[in-house]
N, CA, C and O atoms as a MOPAC input file, in Angstrom:
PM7 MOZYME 1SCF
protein

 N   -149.87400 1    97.18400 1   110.66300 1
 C   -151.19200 1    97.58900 1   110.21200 1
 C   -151.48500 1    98.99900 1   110.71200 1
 O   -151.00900 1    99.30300 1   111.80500 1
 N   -152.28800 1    99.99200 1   109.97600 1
 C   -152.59500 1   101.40300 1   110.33100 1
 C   -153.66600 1   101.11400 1   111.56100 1
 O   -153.99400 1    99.94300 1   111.75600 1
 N   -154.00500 1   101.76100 1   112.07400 1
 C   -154.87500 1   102.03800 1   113.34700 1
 C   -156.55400 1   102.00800 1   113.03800 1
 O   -157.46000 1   101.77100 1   113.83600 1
 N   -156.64900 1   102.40800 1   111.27200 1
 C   -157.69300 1   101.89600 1   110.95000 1
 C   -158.35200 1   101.08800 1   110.80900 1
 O   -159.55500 1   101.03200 1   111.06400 1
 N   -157.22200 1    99.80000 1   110.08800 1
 C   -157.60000 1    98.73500 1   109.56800 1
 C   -157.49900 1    98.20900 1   110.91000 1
 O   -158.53400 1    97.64100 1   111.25900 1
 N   -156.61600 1    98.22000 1   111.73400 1
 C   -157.03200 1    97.73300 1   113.17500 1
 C   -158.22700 1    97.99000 1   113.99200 1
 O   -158.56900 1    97.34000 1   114.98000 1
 N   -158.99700 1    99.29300 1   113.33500 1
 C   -159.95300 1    99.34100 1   114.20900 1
 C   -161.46200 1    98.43300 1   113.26500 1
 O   -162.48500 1    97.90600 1   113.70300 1
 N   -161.07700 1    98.56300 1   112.25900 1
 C   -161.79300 1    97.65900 1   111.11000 1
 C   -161.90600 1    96.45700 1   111.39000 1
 O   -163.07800 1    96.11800 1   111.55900 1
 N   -161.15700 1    95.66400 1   111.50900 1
 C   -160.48800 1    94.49900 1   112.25100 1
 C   -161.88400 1    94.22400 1   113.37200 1
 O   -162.96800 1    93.64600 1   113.29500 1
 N   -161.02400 1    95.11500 1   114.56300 1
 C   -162.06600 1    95.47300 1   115.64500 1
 C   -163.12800 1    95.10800 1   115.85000 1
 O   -163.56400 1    94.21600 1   116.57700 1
 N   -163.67500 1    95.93900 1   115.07200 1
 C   -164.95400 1    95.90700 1   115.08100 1
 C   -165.71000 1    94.66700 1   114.46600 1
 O   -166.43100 1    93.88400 1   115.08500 1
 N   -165.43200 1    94.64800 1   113.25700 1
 C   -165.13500 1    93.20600 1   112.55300 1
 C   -165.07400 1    91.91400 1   113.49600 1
 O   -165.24600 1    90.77400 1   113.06600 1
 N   -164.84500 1    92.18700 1   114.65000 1
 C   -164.28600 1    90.72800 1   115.43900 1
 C   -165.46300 1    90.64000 1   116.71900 1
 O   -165.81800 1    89.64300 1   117.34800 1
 N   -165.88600 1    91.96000 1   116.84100 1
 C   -166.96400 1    92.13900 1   117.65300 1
 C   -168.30800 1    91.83000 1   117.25500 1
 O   -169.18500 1    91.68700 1   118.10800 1
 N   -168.54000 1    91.71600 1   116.03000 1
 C   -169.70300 1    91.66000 1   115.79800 1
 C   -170.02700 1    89.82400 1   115.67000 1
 O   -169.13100 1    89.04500 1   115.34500 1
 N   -171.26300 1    89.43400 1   115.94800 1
 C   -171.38100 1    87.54500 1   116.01800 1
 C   -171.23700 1    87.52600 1   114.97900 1
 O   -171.61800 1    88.48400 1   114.30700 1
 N   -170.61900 1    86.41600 1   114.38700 1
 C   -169.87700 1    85.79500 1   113.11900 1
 C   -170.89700 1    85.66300 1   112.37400 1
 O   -170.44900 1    85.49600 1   111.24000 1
 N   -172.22500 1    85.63500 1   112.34100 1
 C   -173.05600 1    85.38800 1   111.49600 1
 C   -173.49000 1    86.89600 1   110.55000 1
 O   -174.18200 1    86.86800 1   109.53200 1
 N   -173.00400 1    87.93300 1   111.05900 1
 C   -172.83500 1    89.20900 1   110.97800 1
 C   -171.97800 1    89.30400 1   109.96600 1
 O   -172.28800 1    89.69400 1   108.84000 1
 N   -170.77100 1    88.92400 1   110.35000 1
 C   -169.13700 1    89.49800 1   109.79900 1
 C   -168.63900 1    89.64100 1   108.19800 1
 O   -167.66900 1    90.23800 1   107.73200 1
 N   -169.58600 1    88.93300 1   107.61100 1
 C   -169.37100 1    88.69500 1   106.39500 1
 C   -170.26400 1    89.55400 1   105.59500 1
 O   -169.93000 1    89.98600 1   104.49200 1
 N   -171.44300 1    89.81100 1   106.17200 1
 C   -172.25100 1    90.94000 1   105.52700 1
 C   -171.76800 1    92.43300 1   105.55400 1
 O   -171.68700 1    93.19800 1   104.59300 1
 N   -171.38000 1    92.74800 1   107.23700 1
 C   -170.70600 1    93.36200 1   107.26000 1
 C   -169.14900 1    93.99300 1   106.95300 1
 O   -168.77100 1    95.07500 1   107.39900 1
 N   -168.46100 1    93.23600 1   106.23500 1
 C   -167.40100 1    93.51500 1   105.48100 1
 C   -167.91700 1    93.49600 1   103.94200 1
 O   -167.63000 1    94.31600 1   103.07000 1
 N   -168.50000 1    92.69700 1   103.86200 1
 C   -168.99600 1    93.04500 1   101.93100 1
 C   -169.91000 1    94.66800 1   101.81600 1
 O   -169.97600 1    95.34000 1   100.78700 1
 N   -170.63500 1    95.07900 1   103.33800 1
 C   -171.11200 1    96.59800 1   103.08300 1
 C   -170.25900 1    97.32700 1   102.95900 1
 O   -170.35100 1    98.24800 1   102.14800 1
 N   -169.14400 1    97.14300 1   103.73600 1
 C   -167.78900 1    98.13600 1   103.87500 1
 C   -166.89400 1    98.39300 1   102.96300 1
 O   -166.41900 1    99.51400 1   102.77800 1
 N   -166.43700 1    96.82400 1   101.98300 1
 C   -166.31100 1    97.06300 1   100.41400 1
 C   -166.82600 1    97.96200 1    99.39900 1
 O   -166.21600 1    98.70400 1    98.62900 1
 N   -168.08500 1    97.74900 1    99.55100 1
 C   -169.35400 1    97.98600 1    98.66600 1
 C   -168.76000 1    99.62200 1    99.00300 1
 O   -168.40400 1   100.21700 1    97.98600 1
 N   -168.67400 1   100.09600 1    99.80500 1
 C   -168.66500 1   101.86500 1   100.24700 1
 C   -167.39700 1   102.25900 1    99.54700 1
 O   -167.24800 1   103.15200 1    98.71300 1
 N   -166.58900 1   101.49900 1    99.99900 1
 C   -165.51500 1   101.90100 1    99.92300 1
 C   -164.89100 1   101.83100 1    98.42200 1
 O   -163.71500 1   102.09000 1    98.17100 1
 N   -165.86800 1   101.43800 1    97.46300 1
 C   -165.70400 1   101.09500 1    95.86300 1
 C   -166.63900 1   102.24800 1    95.36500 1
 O   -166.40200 1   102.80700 1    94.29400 1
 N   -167.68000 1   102.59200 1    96.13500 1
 C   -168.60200 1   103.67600 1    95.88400 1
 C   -167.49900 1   105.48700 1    96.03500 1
 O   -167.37200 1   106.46700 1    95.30000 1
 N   -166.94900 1   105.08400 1    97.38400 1
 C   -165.99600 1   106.56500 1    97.58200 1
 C   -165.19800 1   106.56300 1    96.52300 1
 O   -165.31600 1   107.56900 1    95.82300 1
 N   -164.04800 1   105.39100 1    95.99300 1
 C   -163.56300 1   105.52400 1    94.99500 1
 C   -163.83500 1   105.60800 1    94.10200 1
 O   -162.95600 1   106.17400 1    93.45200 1
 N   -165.01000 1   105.24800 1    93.30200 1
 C   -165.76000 1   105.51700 1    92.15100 1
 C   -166.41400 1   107.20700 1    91.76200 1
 O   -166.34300 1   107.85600 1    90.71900 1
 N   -167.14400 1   107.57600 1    93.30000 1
 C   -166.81300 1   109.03700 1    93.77900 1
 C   -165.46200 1   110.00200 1    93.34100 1
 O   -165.36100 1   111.00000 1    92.62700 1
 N   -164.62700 1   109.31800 1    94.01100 1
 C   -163.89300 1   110.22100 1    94.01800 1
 C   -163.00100 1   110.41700 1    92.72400 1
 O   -162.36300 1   111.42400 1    92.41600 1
 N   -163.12700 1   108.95900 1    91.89100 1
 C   -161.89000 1   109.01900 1    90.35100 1
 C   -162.96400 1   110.42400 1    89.68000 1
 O   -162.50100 1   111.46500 1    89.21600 1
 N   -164.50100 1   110.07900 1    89.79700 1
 C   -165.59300 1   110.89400 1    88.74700 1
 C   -165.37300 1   112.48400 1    89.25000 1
 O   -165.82100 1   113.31600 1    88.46200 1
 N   -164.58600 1   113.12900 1    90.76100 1
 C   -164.38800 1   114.28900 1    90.91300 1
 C   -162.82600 1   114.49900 1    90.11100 1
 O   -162.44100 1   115.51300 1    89.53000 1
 N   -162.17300 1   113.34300 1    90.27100 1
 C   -160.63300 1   114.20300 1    89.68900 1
 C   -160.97300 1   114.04000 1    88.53300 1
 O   -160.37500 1   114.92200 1    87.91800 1
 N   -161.61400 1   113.41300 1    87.77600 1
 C   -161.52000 1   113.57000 1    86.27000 1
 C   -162.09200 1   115.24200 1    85.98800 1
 O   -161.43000 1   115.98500 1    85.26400 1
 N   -163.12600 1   115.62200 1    86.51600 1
 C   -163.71500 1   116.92800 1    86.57200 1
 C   -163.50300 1   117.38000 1    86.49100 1
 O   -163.78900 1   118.14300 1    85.56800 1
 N   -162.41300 1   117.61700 1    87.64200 1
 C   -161.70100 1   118.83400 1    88.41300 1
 C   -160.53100 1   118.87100 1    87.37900 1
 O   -159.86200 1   119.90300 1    87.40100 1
 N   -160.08600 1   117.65700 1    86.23800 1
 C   -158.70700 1   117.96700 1    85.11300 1
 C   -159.31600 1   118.38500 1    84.17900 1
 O   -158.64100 1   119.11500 1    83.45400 1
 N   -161.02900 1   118.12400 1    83.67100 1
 C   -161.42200 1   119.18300 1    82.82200 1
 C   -161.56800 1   120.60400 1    83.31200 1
 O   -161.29800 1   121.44000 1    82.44900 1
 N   -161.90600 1   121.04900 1    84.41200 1
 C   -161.68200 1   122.14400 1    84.79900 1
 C   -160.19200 1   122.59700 1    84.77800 1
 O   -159.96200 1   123.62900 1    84.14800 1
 N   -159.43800 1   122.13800 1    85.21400 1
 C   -157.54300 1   122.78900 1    85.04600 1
 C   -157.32500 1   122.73300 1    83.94500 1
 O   -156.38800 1   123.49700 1    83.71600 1
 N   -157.84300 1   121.97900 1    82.56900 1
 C   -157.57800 1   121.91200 1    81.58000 1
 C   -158.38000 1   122.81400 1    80.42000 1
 O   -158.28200 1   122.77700 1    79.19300 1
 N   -159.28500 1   123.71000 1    81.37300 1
 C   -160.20100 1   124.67700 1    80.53000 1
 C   -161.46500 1   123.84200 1    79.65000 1
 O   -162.03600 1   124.38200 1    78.70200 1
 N   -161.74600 1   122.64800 1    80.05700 1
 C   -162.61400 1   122.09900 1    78.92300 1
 C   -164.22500 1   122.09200 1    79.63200 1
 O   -165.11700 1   121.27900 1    79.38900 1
 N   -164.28100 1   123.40000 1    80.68400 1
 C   -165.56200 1   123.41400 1    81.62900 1
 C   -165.69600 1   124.93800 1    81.33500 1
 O   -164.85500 1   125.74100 1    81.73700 1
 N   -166.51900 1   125.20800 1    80.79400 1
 C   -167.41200 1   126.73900 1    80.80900 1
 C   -167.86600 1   126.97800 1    81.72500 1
 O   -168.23600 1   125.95700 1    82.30400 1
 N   -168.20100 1   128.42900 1    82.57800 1
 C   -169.51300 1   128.67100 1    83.93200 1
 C   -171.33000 1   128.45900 1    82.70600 1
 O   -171.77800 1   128.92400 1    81.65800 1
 N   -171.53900 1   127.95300 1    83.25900 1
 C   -173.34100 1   127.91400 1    82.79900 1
 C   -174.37000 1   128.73900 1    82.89600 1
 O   -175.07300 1   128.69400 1    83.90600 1
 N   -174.60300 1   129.51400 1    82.00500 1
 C   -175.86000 1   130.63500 1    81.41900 1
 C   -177.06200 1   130.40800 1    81.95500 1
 O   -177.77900 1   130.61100 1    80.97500 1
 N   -177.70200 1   130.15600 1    82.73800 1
 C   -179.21900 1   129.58400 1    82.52100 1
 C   -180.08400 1   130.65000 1    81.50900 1
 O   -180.44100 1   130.29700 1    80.38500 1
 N   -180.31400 1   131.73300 1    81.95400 1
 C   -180.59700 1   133.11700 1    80.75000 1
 C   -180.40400 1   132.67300 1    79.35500 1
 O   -181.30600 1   132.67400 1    78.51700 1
 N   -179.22300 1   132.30600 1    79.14900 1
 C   -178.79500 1   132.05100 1    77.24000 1
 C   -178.86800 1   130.93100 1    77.32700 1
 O   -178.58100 1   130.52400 1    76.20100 1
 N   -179.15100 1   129.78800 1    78.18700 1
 C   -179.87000 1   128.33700 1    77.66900 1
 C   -181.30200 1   128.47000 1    77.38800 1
 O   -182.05800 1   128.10900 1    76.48600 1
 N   -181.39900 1   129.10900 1    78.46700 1
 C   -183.74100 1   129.35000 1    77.65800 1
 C   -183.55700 1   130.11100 1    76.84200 1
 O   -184.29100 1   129.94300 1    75.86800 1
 N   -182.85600 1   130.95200 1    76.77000 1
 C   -182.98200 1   131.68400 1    74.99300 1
 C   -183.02200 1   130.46500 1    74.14700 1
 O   -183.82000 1   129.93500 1    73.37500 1
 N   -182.04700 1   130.27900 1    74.52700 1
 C   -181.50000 1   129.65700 1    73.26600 1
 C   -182.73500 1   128.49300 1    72.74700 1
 O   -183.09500 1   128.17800 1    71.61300 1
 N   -183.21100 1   128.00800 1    74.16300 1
 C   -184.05400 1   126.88600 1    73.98100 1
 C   -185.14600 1   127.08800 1    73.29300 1
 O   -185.61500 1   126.11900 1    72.69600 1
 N   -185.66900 1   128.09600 1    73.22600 1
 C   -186.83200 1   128.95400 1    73.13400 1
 C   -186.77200 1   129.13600 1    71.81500 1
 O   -187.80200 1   128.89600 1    71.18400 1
 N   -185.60900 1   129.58400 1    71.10300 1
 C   -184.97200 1   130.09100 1    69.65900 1
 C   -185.42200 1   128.77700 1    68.57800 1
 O   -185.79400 1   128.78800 1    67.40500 1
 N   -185.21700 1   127.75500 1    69.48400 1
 C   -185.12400 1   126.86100 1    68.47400 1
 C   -186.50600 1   125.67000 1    68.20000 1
 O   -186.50800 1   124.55900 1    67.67000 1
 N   -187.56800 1   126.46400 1    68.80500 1
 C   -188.68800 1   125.34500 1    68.73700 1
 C   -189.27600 1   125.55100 1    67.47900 1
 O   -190.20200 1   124.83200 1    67.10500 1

C-alpha cells in the first residue's frame, strides 16, 4: 500500500466507528469532485492545444452586443 492510503487508513481507524463511514463517503465524495475537476481542465486545455479556444474581446462583445438590439 502507498503511504497515503496508509495514512487514509490511519486516520480512518482513529476516528470512533460511528464516525468512519461518514467520513470515508466525504473523502469519496472529494475525491470524485477532484476528478470530475480535473477530466473538465484536460478537456479544455485539448481545446486549447487543438486551437478550438480564441483570447476574449470584452470591447467587441459590447459592440457587438449593443449592434444588435
Amino acid at each position: 500500500m502507498s503511504s497515503a492510503i496508509e495514512k487514509a487508513v490511519e486516520a480512518l481507524e482513529l476516528l470512533p466507528e460511528d464516525m468512519q463511514e461518514s467520513a470515508a463517503d466525504y473523502l469519496l465524495s472529494q475525491a470524485r469532485k477532484f476528478r470530475a475537476l480535473k477530466d473538465a481542465i484536460d478537456e479544455g486545455m485539448a481545446d486549447v492545444d487543438a486551437g478550438r479556444v480564441v483570447p476574449w474581446d470584452l470591447d467587441e462583445f459590447l459592440k457587438l452586443t449593443r449592434t444588435k438590439r
